[in-house]
Residue frames as qw, qx, qy, qz and C-alpha x, y, z in Angstrom:
[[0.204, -0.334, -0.918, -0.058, -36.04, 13.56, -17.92],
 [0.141, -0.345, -0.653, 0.659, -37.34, 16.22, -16.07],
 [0.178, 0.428, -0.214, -0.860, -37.90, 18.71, -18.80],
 [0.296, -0.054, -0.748, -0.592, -39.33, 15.75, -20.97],
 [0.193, -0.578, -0.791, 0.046, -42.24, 14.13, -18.43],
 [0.066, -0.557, -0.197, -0.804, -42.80, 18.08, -16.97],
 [0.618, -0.349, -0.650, 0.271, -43.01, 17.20, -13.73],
 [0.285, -0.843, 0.005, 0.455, -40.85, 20.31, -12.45],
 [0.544, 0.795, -0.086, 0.256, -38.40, 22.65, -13.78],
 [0.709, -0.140, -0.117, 0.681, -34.66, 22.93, -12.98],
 [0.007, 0.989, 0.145, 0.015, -33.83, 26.63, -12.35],
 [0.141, 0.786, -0.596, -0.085, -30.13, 26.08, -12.46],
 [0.994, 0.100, 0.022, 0.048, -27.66, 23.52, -13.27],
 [0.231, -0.893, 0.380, 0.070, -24.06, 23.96, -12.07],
 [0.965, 0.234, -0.075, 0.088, -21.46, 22.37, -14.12],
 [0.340, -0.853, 0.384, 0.096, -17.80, 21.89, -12.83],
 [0.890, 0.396, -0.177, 0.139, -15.09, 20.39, -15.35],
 [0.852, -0.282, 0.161, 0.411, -11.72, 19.29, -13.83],
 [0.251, 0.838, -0.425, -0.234, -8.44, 20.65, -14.86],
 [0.955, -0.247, 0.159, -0.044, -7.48, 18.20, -16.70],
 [0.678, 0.533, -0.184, 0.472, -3.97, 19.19, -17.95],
 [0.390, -0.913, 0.034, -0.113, -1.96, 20.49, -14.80],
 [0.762, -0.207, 0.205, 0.578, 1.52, 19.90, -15.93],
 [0.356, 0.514, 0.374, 0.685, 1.46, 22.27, -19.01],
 [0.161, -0.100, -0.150, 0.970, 2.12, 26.17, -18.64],
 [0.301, 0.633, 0.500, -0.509, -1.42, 27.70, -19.33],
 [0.062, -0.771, 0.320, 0.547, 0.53, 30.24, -20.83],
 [0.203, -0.316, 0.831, 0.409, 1.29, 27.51, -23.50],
 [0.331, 0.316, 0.887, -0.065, -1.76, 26.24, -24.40],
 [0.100, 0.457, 0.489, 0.736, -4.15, 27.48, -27.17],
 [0.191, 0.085, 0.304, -0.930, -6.40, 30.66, -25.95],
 [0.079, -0.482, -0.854, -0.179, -10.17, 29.25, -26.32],
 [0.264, -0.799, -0.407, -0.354, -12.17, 33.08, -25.83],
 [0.393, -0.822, 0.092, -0.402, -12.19, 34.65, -22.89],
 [0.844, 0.122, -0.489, 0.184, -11.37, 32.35, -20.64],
 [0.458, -0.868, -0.144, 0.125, -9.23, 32.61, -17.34],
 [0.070, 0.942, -0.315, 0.095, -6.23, 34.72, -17.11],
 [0.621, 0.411, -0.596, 0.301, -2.93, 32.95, -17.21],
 [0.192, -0.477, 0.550, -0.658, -2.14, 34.29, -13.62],
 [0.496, -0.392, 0.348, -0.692, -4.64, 32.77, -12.62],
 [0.959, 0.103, -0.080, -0.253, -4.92, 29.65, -13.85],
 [0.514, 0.319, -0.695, 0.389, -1.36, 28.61, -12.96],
 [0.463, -0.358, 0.465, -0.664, -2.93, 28.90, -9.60],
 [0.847, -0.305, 0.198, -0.388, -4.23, 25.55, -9.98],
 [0.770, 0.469, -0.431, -0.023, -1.19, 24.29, -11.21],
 [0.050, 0.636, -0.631, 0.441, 0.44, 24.36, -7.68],
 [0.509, -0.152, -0.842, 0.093, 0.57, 21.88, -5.25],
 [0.474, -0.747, -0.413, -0.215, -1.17, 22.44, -2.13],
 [0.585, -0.451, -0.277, 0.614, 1.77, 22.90, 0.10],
 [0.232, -0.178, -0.212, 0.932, 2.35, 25.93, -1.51],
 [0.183, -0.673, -0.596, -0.398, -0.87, 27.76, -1.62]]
């Protein structure tokens, strides 16, 4: 809406998408690009205690 009346401009727009699959290995899942490193992404697969 902002971009259509011209009011102001946005200069960034931070988008943050859930993991929404945190049962499955990464490691298992299709590769989409880049992307993040296995390693790392089993990081959010843990529970909090252990962190």
């Amino acid at each position: 809406m902002a971009h259509e009346s011209g009011d102001f401009k946005i200069p960034l727009a931070v988008i943050e998408y859930p993991p929404l699959d945190l049962y499955t290995d990464p490691a298992d899942k299709k590769k989409m690009g880049e992307g993040i490193p296995y390693e790392r992404a089993r990081l959010y697969n843990l529970p909090e205690t252990e962190m």
